[in-house]
C-alpha positions in Angstrom: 0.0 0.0 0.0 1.4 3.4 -0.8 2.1 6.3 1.6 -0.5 8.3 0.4 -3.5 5.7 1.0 -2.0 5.6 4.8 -3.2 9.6 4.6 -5.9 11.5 5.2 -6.3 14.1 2.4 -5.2 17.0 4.4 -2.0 15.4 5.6 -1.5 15.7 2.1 1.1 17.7 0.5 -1.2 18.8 -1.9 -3.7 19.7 0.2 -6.5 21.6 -0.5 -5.5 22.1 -4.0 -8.2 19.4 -5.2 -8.0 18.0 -9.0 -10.7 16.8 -10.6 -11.5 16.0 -14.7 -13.6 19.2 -15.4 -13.9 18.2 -18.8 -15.7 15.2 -17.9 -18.0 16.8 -15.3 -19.5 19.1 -18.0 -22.5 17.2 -19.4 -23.4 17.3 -15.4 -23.1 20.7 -15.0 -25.1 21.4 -18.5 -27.8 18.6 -17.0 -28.1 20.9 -13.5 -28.6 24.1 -15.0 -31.0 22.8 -17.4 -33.1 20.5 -15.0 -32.8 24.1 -12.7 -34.0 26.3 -15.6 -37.3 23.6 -15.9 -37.7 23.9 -12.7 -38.3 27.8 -12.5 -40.4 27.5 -15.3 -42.8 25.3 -13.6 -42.5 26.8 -10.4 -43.8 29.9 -11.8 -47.1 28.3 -13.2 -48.1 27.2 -9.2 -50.3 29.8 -7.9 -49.1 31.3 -4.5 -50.5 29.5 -2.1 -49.1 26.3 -4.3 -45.6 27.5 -4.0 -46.0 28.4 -0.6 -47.0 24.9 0.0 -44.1 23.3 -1.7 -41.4 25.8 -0.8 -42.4 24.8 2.6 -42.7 20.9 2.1 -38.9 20.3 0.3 -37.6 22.8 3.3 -39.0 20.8 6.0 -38.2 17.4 4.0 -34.5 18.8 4.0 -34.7 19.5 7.6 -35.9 16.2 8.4 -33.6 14.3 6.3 -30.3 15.7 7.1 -31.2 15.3 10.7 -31.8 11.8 10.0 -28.8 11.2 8.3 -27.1 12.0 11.6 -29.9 9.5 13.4 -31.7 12.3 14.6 -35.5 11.7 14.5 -37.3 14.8 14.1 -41.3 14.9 13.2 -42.2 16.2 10.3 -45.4 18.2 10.6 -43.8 20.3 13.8 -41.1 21.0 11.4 -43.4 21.9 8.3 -45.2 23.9 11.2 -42.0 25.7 12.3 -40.9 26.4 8.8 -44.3 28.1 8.1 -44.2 30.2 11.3 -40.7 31.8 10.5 -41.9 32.5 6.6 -44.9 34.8 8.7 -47.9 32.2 7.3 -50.6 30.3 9.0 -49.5 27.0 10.8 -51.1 24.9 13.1 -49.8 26.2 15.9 -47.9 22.9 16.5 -44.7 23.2 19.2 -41.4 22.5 17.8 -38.5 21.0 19.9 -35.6 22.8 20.2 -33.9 20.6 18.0 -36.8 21.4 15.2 -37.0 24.7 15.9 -33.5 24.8 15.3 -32.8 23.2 12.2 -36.0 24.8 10.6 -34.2 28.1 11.2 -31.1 26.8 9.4 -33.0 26.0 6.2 -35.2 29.5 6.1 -31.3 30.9 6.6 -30.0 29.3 3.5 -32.9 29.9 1.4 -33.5 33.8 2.0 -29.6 34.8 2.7 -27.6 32.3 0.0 -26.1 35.1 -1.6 -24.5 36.8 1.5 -20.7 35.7 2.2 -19.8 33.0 4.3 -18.3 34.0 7.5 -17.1 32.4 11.1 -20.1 34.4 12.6 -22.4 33.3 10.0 -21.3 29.1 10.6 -21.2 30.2 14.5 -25.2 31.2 14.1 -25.7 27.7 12.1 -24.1 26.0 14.7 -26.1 27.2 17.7 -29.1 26.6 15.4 -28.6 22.4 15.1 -27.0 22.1 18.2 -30.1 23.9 20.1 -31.2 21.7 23.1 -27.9 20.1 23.2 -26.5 20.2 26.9 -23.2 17.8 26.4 -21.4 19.8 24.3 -18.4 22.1 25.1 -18.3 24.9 22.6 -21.5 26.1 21.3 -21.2 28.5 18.6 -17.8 28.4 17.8 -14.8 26.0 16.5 -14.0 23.0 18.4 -10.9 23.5 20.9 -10.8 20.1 22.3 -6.8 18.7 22.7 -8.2 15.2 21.6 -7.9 13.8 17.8 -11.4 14.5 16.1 -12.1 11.0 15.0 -15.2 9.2 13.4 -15.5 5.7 14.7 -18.3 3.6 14.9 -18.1 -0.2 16.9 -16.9 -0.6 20.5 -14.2 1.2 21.8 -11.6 -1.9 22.8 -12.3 -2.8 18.8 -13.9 0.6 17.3 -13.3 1.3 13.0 -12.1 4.7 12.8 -13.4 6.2 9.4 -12.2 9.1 9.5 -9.8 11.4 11.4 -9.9 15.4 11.3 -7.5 17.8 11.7 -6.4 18.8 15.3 -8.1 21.6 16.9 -5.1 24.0 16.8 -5.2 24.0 13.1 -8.8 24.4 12.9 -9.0 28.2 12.5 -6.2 28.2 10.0 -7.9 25.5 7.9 -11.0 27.3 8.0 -10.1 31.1 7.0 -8.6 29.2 3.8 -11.5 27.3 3.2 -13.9 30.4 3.6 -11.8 32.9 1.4 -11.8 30.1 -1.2 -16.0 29.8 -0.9 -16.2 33.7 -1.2 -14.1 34.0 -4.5 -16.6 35.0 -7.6 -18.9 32.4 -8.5 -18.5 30.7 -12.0 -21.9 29.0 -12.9 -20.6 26.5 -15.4 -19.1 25.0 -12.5 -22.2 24.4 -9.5 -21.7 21.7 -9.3 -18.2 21.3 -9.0 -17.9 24.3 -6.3 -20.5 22.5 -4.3 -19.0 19.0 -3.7 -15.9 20.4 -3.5 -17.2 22.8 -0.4 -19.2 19.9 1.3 -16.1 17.6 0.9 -13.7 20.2 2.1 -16.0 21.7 4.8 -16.3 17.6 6.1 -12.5 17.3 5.9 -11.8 20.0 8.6 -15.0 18.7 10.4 -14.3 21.9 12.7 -17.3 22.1 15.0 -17.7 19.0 18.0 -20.5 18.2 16.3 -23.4 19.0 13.9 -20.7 19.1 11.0 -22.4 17.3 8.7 -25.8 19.3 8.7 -23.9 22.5 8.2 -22.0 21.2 5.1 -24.7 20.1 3.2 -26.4 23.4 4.0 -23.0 24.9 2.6 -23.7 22.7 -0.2 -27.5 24.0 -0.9 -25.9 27.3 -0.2 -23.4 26.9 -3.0 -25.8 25.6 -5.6 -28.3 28.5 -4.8 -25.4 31.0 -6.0 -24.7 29.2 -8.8 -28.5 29.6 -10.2 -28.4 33.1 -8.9 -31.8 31.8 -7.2 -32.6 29.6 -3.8 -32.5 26.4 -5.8 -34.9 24.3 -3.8 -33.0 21.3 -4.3 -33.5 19.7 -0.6 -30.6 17.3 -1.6 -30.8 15.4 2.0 -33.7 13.7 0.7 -31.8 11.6 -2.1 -28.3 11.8 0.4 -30.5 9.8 3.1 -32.1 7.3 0.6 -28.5 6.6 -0.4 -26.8 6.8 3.0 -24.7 3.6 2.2 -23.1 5.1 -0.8 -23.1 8.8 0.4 -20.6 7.6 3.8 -18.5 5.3 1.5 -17.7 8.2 -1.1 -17.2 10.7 1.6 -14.5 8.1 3.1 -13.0 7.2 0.0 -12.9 11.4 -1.2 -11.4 12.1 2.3 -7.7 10.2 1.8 -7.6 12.0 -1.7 -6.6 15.2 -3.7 -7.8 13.6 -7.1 -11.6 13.7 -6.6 -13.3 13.3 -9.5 -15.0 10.3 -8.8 -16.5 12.2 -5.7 -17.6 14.7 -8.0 -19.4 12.2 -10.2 -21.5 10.5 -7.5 -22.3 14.3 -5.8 -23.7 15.7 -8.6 -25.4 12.6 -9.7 -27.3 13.1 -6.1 -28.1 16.2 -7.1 -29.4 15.7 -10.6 -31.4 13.4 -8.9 -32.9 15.8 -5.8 -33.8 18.1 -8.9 -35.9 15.9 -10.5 -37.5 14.5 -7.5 -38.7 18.2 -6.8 -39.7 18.8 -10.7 -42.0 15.6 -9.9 -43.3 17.4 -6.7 -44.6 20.5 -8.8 -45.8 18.3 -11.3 -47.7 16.6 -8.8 -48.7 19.5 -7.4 -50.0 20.6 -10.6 -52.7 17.8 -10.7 -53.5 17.8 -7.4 -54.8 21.5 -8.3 -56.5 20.2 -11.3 -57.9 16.9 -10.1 -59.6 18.7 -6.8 -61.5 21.1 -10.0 -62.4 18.3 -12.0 -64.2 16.9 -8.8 -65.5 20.3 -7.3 -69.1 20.1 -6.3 -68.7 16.2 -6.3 -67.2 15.3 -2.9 -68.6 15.1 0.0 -66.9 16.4 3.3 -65.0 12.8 4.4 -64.1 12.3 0.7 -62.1 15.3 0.3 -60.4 14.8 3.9 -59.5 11.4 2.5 -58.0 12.7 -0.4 -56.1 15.5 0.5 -54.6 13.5 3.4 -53.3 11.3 0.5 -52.4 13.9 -1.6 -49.8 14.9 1.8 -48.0 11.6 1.5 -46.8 13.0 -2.0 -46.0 11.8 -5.5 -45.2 8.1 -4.0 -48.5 8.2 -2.1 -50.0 5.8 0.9 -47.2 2.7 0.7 -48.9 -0.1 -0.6 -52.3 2.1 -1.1 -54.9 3.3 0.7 -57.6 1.1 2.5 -60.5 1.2 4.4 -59.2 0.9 7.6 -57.0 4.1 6.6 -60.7 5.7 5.8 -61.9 4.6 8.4 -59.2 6.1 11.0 -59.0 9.8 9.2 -62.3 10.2 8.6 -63.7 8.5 12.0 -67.0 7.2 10.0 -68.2 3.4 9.9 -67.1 0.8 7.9 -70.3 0.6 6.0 -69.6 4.4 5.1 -65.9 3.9 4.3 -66.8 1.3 2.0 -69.9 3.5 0.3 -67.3 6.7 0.1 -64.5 4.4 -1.4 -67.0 2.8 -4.2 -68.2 6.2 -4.9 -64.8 7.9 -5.6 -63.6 4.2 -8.1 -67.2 5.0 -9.9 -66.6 8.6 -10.9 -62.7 8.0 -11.8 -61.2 9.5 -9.0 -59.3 6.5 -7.7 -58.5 3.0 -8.7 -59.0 -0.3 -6.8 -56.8 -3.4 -6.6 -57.5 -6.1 -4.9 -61.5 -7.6 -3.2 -62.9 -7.3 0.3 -60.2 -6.6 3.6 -57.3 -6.8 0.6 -58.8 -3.4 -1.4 -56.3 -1.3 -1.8 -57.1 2.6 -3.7 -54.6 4.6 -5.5 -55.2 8.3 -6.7 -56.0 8.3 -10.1 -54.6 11.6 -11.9 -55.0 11.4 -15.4 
């Protein structure tokens, strides 16, 4: 095995002067910007209170997901609540944890100020945002300081697997003025994506706060492909990240012994391309659901429509395995007979479909 593979990439000489094919990365970067440019264009046929809606549903996805990525369970509706709350609309009225709360804030941050400069104040205000509630930590709102190696290990500790190891504290603030006059240089759009895994990467290779690093570098990530659209980009990229955990930690480990990183590059944007067209489905969805509730105006009665827009929540993937009428039955808080009458109803006039006979019924929206 060579020297360098013993190495973590910044005990590199090279180090942080990443390399990485930009030739090859092109067709990616052409693919973002125009997947991004469809995705203004549709976002601008919703009507406002359909924007609202999603704007509000991919931010508190994002929230959720990066927190569980970190095996933080957070709920989703106090979140969606929170996130409505600091955008001044109606909400529920739902109380957030602190721990919600505080990762809500995060994602309304990144969306309304991704143009301002990064800054050690600015990643100091993050900080105390994920870390709110948090009583075992040290430093809160500001750069770890600890004398200890900054190591990620998972097993027992007489036989742990370390998987990666950060730079020591003292270098911390050093690492991190370079790594925040490089994110503040002038912003070339041909290269989003590029800039962006290369921040996230580098931000996860200092690793400088005691914890919470990994939320704040994909919001430096989100941050960094908002500036590249000149637009908050909406791409809630901890949504694909989480459904491809695996493969997310096992490029992040390979990426952080290396200067070369174009393979890194590949499987980042990749996610990316990927979160974008996830949310072009969303406002495509969104985009029936307005139609289908006017095709059927005048036609529902009241548990009907609570049915269905309870269904239409669950999104473009919808009730796993379909609907049935015990799921009627428990939203709607009618009788079986009436489940079954309301059910039959909404298959007869083309509204939904039915698989399946008797307790094995299962409905599915039907949309076009």
């Amino acid at each position: 095995m060579s020297q360098s593979l013993k190495l973590w990439n910044w005990q590199l000489a090279e180090w942080p002067d990443f390399r990485y094919d930009e030739v090859g990365l092109r067709s990616l970067e052409a693919e973002f910007l125009r997947r991004s440019g469809m995705h203004v264009g549709a976002f601008s046929h919703l009507d406002s209170q359909e924007r609202e809606s999603l704007r509000t549903e991919l931010l508190g996805d994002e929230a959720l997901l990066t927190s569980k990525i970190e095996g933080e369970l957070l709920n989703r509706d106090s979140l969606q609540s929170s996130i409505r709350r600091l955008f001044g609309l109606t909400s529920d009225g739902r109380k957030a944890s602190p721990a919600e709360s505080g990762i809500s804030e995060l994602q309304v941050d990144v969306y309304r100020n991704f143009a301002a400069p990064l800054t050690d104040g600015k990643l100091f205000e993050w900080h105390r945002m994920v870390v709110r509630g948090r009583r075992d930590l040290h430093q809160v709102g500001s750069y770890r300081q600890h004398t200890g190696p900054m190591v990620i290990a998972s097993g027992p500790v007489h036989d742990s697997v370390i998987h990666f190891e950060a730079p020591p504290s003292r270098q911390v603030v050093r690492e991190m003025k370079r790594f925040i006059r490089w994110f503040n240089r002038p912003v070339e759009p041909l290269a989003g994506l590029a800039r962006a895994g290369v921040a996230h990467l580098w931000f996860e290779s200092i690793h400088p706060f005691e914890d919470g690093n990994g939320r704040i570098g994909r919001a430096i990530a989100e941050m960094a492909l908002s500036q590249a659209f000149g637009q908050p980009t909406l791409v809630a990229l901890s949504i694909v990240l989480e459904r491809h955990r695996k493969r997310y930690y096992e490029e992040l480990g390979l990426a952080s012994r290396a200067i070369e990183i174009t393979r890194w590059l590949e499987f980042f944007g990749s996610m990316v391309l990927e979160a974008r067209e996830q949310s072009l489905r969303r406002i495509g969805f969104l985009m029936e659901k307005a139609k289908f509730f006017e095709r059927y105006r005048g036609h529902l009665n009241e548990r009907q429509e609570k049915v269905l827009l309870r269904m239409f929540r669950e999104g473009v993937d919808g009730f796993k395995g379909g609907l049935s009428s015990n799921n009627h039955i428990r939203i709607t808080g009618c009788s079986a007979a009436t489940a079954t009458r309301d059910l039959a109803k909404l298959v007869e006039m083309g509204a939904m479909v039915r698989t399946g006979e008797l307790k094995n019924a299962r409905y599915f929206l039907k949309l076009t």
